[in-house]
C-alpha positions in Angstrom: 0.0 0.0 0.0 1.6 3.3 -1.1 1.5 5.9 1.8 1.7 9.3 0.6 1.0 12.7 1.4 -2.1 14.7 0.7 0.3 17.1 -1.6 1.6 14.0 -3.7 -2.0 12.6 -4.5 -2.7 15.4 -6.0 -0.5 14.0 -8.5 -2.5 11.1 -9.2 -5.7 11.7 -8.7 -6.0 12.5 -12.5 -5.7 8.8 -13.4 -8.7 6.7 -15.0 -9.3 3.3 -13.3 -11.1 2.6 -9.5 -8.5 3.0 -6.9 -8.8 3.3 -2.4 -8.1 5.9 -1.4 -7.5 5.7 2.5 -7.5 8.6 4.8 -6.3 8.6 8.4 -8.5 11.1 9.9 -11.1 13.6 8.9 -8.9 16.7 8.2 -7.1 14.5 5.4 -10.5 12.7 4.3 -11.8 16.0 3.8 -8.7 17.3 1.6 -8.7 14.3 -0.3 -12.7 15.0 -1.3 -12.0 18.4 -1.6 -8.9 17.7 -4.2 -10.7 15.1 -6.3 -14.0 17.6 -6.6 -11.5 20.4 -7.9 -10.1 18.0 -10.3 -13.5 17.6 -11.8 -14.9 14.5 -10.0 -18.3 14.0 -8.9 -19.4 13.2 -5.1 -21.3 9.9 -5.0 -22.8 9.6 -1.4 -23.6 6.0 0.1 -26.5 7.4 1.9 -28.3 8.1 -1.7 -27.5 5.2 -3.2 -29.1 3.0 -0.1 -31.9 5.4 -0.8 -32.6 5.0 -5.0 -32.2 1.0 -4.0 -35.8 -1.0 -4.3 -37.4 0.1 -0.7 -35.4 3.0 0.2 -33.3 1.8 3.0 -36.8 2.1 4.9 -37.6 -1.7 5.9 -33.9 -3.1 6.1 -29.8 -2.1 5.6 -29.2 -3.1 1.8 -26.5 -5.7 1.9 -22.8 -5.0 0.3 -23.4 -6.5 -3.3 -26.6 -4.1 -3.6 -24.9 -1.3 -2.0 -22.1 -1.4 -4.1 -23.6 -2.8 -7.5 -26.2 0.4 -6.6 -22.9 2.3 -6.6 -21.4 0.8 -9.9 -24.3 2.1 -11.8 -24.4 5.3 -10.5 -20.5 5.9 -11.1 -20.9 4.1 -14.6 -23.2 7.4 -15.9 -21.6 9.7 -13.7 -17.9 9.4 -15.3 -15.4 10.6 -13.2 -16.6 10.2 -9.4 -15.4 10.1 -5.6 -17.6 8.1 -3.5 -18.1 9.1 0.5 -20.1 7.7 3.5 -18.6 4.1 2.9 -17.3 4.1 6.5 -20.3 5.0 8.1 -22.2 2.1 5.7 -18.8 -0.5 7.2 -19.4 0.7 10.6 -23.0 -0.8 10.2 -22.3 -4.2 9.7 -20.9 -7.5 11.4 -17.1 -8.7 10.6 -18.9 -11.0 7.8 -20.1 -8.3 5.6 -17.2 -5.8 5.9 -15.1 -8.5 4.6 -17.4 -9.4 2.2 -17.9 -5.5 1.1 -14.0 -5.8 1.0 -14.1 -8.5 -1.4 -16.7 -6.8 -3.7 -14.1 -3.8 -3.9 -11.9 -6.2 -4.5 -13.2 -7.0 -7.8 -14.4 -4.0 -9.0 -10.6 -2.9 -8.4 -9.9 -5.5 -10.2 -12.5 -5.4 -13.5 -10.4 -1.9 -13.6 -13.6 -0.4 -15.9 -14.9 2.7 -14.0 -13.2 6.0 -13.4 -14.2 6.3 -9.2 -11.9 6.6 -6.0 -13.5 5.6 -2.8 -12.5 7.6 0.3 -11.9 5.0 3.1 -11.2 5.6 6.6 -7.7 4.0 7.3 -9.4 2.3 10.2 -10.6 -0.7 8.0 -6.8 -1.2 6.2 -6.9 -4.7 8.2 -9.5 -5.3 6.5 -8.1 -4.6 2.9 -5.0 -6.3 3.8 -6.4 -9.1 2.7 -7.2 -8.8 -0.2 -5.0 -6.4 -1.5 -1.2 -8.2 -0.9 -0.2 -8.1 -4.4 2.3 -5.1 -5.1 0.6 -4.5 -8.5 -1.7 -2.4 -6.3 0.6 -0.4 -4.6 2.5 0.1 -8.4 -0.8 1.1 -10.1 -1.5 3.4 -7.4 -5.2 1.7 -7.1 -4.5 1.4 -3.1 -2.8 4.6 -2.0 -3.0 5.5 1.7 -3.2 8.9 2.7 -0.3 10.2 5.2 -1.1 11.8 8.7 -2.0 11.2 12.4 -4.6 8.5 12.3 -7.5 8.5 14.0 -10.7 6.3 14.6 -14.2 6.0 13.1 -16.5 6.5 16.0 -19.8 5.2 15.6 -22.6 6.4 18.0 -25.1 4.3 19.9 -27.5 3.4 17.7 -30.8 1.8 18.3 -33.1 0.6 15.3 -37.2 0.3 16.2 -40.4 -0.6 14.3 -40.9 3.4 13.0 -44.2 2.9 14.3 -43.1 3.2 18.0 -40.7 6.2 17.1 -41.3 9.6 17.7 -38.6 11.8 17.2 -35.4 10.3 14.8 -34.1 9.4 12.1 -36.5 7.4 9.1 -34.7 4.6 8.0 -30.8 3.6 7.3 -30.6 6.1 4.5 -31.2 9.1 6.7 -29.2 7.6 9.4 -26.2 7.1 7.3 -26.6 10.7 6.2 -26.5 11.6 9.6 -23.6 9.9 9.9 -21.9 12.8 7.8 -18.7 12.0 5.9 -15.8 12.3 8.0 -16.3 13.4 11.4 -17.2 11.5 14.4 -20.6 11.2 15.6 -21.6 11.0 19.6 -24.6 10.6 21.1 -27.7 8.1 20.4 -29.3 7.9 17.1 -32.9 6.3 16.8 -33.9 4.6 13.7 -37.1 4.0 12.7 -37.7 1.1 10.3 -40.9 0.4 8.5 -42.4 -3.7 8.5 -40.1 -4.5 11.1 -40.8 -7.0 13.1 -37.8 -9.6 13.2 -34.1 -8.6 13.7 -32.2 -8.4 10.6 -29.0 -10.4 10.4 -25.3 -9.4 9.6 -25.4 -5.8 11.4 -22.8 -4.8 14.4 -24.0 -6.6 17.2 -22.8 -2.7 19.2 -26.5 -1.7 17.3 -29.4 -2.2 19.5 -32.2 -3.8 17.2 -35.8 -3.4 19.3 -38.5 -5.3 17.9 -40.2 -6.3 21.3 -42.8 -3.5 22.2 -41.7 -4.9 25.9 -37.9 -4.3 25.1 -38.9 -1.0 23.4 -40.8 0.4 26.8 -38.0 -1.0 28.7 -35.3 1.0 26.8 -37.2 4.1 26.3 -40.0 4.3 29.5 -37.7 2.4 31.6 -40.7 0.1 32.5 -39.3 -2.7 33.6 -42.7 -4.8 34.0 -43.6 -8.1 33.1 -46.3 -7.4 31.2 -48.8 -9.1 27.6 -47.6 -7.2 24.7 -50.9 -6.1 23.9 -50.8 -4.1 27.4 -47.4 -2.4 26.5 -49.1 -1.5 22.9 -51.8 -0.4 24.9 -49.8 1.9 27.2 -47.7 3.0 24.5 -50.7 4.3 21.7 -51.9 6.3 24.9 -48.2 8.0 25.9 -48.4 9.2 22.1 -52.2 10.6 22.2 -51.5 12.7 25.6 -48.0 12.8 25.1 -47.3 12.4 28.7 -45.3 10.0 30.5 -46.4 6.1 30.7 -47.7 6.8 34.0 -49.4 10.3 33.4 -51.1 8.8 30.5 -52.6 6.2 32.0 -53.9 8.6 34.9 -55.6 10.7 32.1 -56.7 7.5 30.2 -58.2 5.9 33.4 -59.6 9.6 35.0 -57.3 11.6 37.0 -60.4 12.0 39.9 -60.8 8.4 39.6 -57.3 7.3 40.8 -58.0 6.9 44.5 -59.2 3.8 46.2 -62.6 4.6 46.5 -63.7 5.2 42.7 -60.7 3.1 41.0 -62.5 -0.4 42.3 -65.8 0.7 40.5 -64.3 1.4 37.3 -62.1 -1.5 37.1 -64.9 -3.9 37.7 -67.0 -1.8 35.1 -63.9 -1.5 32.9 -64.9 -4.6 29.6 -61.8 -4.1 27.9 -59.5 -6.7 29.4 -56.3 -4.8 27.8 -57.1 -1.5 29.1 -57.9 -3.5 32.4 -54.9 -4.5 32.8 -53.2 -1.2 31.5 -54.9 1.0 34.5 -53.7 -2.0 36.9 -50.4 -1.4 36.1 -50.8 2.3 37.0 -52.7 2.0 39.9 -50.4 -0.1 41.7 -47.7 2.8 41.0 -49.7 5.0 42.5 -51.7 4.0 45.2 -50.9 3.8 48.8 -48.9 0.2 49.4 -51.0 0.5 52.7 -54.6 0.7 51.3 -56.6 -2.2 51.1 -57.1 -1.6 47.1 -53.0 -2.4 46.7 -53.7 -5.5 48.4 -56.2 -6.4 45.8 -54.2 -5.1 42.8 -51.2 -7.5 44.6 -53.4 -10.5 44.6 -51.6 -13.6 42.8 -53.7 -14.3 39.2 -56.2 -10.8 39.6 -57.9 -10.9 36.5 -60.5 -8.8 35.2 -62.8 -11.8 35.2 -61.3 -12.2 38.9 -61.7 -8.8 40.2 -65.3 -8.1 41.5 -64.5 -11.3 43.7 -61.1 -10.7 45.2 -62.2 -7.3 46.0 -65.4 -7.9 47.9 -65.0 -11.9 48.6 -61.3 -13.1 48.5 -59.1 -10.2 49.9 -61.2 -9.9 52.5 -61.2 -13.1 54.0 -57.5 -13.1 54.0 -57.6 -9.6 55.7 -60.1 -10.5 58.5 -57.3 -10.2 61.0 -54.8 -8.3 59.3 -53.3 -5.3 60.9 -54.7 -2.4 59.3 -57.6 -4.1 58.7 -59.5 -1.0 60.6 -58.8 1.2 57.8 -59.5 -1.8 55.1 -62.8 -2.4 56.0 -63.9 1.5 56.1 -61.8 1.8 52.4 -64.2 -1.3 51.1 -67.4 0.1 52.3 -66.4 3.3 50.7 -65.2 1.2 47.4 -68.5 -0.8 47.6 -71.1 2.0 48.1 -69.8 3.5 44.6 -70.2 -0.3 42.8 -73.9 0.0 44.4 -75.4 -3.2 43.7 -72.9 -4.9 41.5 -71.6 -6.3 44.7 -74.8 -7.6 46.5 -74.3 -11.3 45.7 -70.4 -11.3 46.1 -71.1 -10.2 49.5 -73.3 -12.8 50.7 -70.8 -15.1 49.4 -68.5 -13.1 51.9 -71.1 -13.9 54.5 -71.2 -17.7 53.6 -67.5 -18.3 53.7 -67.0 -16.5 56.7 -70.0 -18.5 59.0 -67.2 -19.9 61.5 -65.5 -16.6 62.2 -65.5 -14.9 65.4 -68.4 -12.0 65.7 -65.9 -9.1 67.1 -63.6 -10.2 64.1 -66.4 -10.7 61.5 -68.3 -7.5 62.3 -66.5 -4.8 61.3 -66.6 -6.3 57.6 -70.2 -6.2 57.8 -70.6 -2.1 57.4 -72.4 -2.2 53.9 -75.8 -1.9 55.2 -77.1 -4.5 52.8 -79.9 -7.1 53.2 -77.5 -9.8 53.4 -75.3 -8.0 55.9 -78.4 -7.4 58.0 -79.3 -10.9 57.8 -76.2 -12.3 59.2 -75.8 -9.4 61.8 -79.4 -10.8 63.4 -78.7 -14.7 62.7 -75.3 -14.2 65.2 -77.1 -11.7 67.4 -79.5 -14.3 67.9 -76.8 -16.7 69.2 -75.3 -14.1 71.7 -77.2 -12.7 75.0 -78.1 -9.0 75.0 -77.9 -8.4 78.9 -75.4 -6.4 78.2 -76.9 -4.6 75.7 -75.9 -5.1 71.8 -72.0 -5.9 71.5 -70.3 -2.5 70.1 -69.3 -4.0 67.1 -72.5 -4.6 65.9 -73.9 -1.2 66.9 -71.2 0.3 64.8 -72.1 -1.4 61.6 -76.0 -1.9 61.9 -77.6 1.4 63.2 -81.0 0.6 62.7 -80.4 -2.4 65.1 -79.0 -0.1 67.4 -81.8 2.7 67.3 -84.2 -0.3 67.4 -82.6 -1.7 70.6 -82.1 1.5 72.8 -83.6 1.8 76.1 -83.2 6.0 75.6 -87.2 6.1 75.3 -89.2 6.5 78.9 -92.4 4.9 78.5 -93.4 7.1 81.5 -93.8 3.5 83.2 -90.9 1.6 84.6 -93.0 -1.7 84.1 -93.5 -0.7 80.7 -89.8 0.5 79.9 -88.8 -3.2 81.1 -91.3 -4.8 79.3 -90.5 -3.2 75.9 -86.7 -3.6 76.1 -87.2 -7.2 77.2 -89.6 -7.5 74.4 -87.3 -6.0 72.2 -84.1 -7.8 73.3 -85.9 -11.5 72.7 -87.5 -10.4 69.0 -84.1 -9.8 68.3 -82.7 -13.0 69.4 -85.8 -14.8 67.7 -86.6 -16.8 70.8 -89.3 -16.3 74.1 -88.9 -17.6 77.5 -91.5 -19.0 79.9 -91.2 -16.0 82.3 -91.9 -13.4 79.3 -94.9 -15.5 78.4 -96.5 -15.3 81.5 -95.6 -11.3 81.9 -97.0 -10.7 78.5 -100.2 -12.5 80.4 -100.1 -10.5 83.3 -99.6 -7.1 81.9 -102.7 -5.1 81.6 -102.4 -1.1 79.7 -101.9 1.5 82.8 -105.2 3.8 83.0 -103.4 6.7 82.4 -102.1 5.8 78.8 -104.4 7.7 76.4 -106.4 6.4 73.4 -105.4 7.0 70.5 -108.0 8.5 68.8 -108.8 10.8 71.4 -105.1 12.3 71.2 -105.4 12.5 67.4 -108.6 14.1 68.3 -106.6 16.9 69.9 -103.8 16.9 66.8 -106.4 17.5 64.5 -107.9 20.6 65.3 -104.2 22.7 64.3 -104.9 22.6 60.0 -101.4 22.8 58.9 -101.2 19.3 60.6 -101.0 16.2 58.7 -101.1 12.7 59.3 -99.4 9.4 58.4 -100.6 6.1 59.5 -98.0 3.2 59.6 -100.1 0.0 59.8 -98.7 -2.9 62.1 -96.3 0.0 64.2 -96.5 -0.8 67.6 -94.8 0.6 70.4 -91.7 -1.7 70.0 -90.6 1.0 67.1 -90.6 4.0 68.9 -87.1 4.4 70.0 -86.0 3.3 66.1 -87.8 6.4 64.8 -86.5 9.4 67.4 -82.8 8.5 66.6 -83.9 8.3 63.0 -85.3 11.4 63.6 -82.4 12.4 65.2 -79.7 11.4 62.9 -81.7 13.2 60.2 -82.0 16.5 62.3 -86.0 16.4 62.3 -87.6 18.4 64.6 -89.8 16.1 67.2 -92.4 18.2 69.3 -93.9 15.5 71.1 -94.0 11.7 71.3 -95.5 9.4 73.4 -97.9 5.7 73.8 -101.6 5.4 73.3 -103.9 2.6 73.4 -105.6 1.5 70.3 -108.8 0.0 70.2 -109.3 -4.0 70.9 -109.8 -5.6 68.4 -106.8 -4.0 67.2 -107.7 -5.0 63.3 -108.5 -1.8 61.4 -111.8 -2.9 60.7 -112.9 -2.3 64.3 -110.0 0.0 64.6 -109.9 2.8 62.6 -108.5 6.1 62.5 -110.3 9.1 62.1 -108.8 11.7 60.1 -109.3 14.6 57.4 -108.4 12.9 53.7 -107.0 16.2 52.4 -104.1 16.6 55.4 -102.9 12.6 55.0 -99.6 12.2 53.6 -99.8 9.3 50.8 -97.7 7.4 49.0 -96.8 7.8 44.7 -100.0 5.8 44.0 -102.4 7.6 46.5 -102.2 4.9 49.4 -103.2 6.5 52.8 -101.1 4.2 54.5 -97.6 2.9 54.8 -99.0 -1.0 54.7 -95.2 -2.4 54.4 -94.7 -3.0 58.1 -98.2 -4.8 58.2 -97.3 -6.9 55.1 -93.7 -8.0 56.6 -95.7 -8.8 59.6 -98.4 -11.7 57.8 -96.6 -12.5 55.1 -92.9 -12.1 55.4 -90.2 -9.9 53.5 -91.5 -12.0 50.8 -95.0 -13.2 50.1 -95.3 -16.7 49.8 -91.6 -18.0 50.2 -91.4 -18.7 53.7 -88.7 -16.3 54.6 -86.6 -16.5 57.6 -87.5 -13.9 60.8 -84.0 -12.7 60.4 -84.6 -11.3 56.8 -88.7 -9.9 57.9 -87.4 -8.3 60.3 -84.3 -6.6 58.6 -86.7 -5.7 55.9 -89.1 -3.6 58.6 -86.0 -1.5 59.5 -85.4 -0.6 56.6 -89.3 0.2 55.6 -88.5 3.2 58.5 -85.5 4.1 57.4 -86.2 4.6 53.6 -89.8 4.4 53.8 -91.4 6.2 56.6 -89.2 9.3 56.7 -89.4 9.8 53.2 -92.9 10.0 53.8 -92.4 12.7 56.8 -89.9 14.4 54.9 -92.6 15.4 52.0 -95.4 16.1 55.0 -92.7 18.9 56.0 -92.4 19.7 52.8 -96.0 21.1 52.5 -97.4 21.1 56.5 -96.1 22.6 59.3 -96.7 19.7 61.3 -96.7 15.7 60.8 -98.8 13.4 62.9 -97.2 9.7 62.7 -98.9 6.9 64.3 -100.4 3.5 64.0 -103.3 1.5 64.2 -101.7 -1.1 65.6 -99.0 -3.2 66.8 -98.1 -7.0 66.5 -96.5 -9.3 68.3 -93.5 -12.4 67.2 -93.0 -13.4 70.1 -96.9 -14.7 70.0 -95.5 -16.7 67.5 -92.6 -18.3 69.4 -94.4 -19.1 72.2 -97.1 -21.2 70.1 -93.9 -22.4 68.2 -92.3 -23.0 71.6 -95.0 -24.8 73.6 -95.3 -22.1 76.4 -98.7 -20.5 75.1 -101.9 -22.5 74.7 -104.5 -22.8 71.7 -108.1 -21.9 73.4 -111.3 -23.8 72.9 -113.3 -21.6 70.3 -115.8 -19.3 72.0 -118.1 -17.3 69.8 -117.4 -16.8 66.1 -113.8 -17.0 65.8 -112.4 -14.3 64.1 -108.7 -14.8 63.9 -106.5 -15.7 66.4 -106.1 -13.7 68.7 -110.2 -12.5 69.4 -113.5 -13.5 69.0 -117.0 -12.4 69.2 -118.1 -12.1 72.9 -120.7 -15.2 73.5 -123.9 -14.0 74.9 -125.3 -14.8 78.4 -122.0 -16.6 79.2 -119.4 -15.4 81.6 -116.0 -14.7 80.2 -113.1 -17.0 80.2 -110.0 -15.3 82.3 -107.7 -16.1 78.9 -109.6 -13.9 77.3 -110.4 -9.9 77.8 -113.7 -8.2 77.3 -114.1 -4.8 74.8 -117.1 -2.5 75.0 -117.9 -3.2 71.2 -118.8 -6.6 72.0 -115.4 -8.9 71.5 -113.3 -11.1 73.3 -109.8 -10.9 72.6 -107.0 -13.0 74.0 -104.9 -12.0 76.7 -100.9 -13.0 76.6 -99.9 -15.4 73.6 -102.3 -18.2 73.9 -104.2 -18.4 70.8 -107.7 -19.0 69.3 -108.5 -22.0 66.6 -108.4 -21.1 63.4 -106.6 -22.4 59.9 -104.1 -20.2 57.4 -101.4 -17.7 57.3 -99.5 -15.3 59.2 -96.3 -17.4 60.2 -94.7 -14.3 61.4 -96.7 -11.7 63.0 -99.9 -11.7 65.1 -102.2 -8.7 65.8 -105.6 -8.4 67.5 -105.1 -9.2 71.0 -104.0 -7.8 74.4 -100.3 -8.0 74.8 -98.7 -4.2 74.7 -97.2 -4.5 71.7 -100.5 -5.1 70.2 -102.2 -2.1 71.7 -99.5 0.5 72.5 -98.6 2.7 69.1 -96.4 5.8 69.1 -97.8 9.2 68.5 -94.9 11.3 67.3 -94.8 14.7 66.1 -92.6 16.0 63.4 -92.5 20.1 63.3 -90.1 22.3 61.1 -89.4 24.5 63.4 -86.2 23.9 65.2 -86.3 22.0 69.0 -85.4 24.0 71.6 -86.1 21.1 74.1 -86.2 17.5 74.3 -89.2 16.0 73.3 -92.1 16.0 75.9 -95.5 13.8 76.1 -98.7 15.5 74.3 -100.5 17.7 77.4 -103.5 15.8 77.8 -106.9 17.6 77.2 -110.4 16.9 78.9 -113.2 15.9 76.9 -114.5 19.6 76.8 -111.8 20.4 75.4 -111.9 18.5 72.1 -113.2 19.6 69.4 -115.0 17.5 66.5 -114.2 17.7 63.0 -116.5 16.8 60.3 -115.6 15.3 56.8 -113.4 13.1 58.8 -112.6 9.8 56.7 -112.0 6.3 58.4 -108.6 4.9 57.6 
């Protein structure tokens, strides 16, 4: 190889014939382009010819016997030329091709038919060395090596990706190689995009980074280092390009920036039907939320699935977090979670309920804050197993108000006898079950004197006309304490409240109410009454299917709580007063004493009429079992029963226990309390006034 200086080519650079021309850093590469334009050559760039070859250097690197055969025809009708950018086209490829581009030179050299000189960076002499032994090279001047400090060919770090991923770089290996320049050293990173690209194309410098896994790509670029389906990555990916945020920020936007917390997230993911974006906005969220929350829990759960989630968030993390330490702050995040998924969770919580049956109550309970039917249910079926002498445990207050209300002793009856009767009344309804020694107090107890009618303190009500009246059927005294901390909790105003005696034979028929029709609250269809309580009380939650006590009775809470004062609330709306009160009571525990063998079924006197009365039979002297009524009835006193076939499995009404004939009387006012509530003043007959157009409920 003849090694001369930059001043002596210029001597030879005149000669026909292909030749190498090999410079040992760019200052000299650049003088030797520089002399061979001045002598009238033209400057044949690699980069263009890679680009005028069939697919434009777009899908793949055009191997050496197209790059160069591309170049042959170009220097063929271009006459005298000097070709640049071969190093940066050598610095592409693996040891195989740059011999093998070598060896094409080779034999062009060596055809000796085309008037070019190819500017070579002295780094790739090795290279040539092998080829090019025989001094008839050197002689003809067809390998002449330019003289000076030598210096390397630098390549930068380049990475080639489907183009479809890229956002900003280069387009293809044409553009990169013009990027590349001619002579000077390029630093830095250099992304190419590469159309059709989806398998890694062979014989390039294994120092290029070739990314054809959308995993690899988000790795590299996102440094996402996640296990996760392709699809998902695609997915994350097509949403970083719409926002043009980061991975992270564009899921947030995707998913709902207000709906990244652990009360709304749970409802959207279970609502969420597209099992890729699913699994996107998992990814996010466990980036994001709390490690501490209950919802990372669930997002940390082995298998989650989108199929899968609805359970493990209301079912399976739950049972494994029944005793976990922060499980205080899990249960209160679920209920939150919950009461946005509204009913989608129902049934996944009774399944809760079931595989949780053995567990401890105080453990249990604080799971059970949903306020569902279900919940209820369960609440009552372990209450039922637990004594209440101390009063309903605290963990079930906290989670079932409406047992709580129902199950206060805060209510003074005015009668200490009374007061213990009700709360013992109320304390064994709970617990399903009567004892002998109730039984025979429920005989025993008579209504004090002193406790009003009924009718003769609506009587009184009635006379203010901005006063109003609703009439829950089958309310008995029992509820009373239920609806002042409703009342309460609501912040309605309560004037008065108190017990009166309704008249025996408690059934409406011989027990009506008399009131004006035009100051009654009704219901959307126009009923005069709320008949829910009654109906729960005959016939169960549900008509005709036998339904356990623990779900009637649930559902008669909640007939108060969503019923009742809804009811009120629209009296208020239009009155400035609201009358609520019953025309009678009922009794269960009738029920579980005939159930129970501690109450007797009575011979049938008269015409019997249901159960618990009868008509009064003339010219014979009363039976002590049974309690005489001025309109000409015998009703039965304590939970013995009369004869008689059919219904009402639940509930009796009609004869003399207290709950039967006690009812509340409760007014509702809109203006604000200034005291507690107080019993109604009672009034002498004189001072009653009559109404006309009265109707009989």
């Amino acid at each position: 190889m003849r090694n001369m200086s930059l001043q002596e080519c210029s001597f030879v650079v005149d000669g026909l014939g292909p030749r190498i021309m090999l410079y040992p850093n760019p200052i000299a590469g650049t003088g030797a382009l520089i002399l061979h334009i001045n002598r009238g050559a033209k400057k044949l760039c690699i980069h263009h010819c890679v680009e005028s070859l069939p697919g434009g250097g777009m899908s793949r690197l055009p191997l050496p016997h197209e790059v160069i055969g591309g170049l042959r025809e170009q220097a063929r009708s271009t006459g005298r030329s000097v070709v640049v950018g071969l190093d940066a086209y050598l610095s592409l490829l693996d040891s195989d091709n740059i011999k093998a581009t070598m060896a094409i030179l080779y034999a062009l050299i060596d055809e000796d038919d085309l008037n070019v000189t190819f500017l070579l960076s002295s780094t790739w002499a090795q290279f040539l060395s092998v080829y090019f032994k025989n001094p008839k090279y050197e002689n003809s001047m067809q390998l002449i090596s330019v003289a000076g400090e030598l210096s390397g060919w630098n390549m930068p770090q380049i990475t080639v990706v489907p183009i479809k991923w890229m956002g900003i770089g280069l387009r293809g290996y044409a553009e990169l190689l013009s990027s590349l320049v001619e002579f000077e050293p390029v630093t830095g990173c250099l992304v190419v995009g590469v159309s059709d690209y989806s398998v890694i194309q062979a014989g390039l410098n294994a120092a290029i980074t070739q990314i054809v896994e959308i995993g690899r790509y988000m790795r590299t670029f996102y440094a996402i280092d996640d296990l996760l389906p392709e699809p998902v990555f695609e997915y994350i990916f097509t949403k970083i390009r719409e926002y043009n945020l980061s991975p992270i920020e564009a899921m947030q936007r995707d998913f709902g920036y207000d709906n990244c917390n652990s009360r709304l997230a749970p409802k959207h993911l279970a609502d969420c039907t597209d099992a890729t974006k699913w699994a996107a906005c998992v990814w996010m969220l466990r980036k994001i939320i709390d490690n501490n929350t209950y919802l990372h829990r669930v997002l940390d759960t082995n298998n989650l699935s989108r199929d899968n989630f609805r359970r493990t968030f209301v079912v399976t993390s739950a049972v494994s977090s029944l005793k976990h330490g922060r499980f205080a702050s899990f249960v209160e995040e679920r209920r939150t979670a919950l009461r946005e998924m509204a009913d989608d969770a129902t049934a996944l919580i009774s399944e809760f309920i079931d595989a949780t049956t053995e567990t401890p109550d105080d453990t249990i309970a604080p799971w059970l804050n949903n306020d569902t039917e279900a919940e209820h249910i369960e609440i009552l079926r372990r209450v039922g197993k637990v004594g209440l002498g101390d009063g309903l445990p605290k963990y079930f207050e906290d989670v079932y108000l409406l047992l709580s209300d129902y199950l206060s002793c805060a209510f003074d009856f005015g009668n200490p006898t009374i007061n213990r009767y009700f709360n013992s009344y109320r304390s064994l309804k709970v617990q399903n079950t009567v004892t002998r020694d109730f039984a025979k107090t429920a005989y025993d107890m008579v209504v004090p004197r002193d406790i009003p009618s009924r009718n003769s303190m609506l009587q009184q009500l009635a006379v203010n006309s901005d006063t109003c009246l609703l009439v829950v059927d089958g309310m008995g005294a029992e509820y009373l304490p239920l609806i002042l901390a409703l009342a309460k909790r609501r912040g309605i105003n309560v004037e008065s409240c108190d017990v009166a005696k309704a008249e025996l034979p408690s059934s409406t028929e011989y027990n009506p109410i008399t009131w004006d029709a035009a100051r009654m609250i009704t219901g959307d269809s126009g009923e005069k009454e709320v008949k829910a309580v009654d109906n729960i009380a005959h016939l169960g939650a549900s008509k005709g299917e036998g339904a356990p006590f623990e779900r009637n009775f649930a559902a008669a809470l909640d007939v108060f709580a969503h019923v009742v004062f809804k009811r009120i609330s629209n009296g208020l709306s239009k009155f400035a007063r609201v009358v609520v009160t019953s025309d009678h009571g009922s009794s269960r525990l009738a029920v579980l004493a005939h159930n129970n063998g501690l109450s007797e079924t009575l011979k049938a006197y008269g015409e019997v009429l249901d159960w618990r009365y009868t008509t009064a039979v003339k010219d014979q002297e009363r039976p002590p079992e049974l309690e005489a009524t001025l309109s000409g009835f015998w009703v039965v006193r304590g939970y013995n029963r009369l004869p008689k076939q059919g219904g009402k499995l639940n509930e009796l009404h009609g004869g003399a226990t207290l709950e039967e004939q006690l009812v509340p009387v409760v007014v509702f006012t809109r203006e604000t309390a200034t005291t507690s509530p107080t019993k109604m003043a009672k009034k002498s007959g004189k001072q009653i006034v009559e109404r006309m157009d009265f109707d009989d409920i």
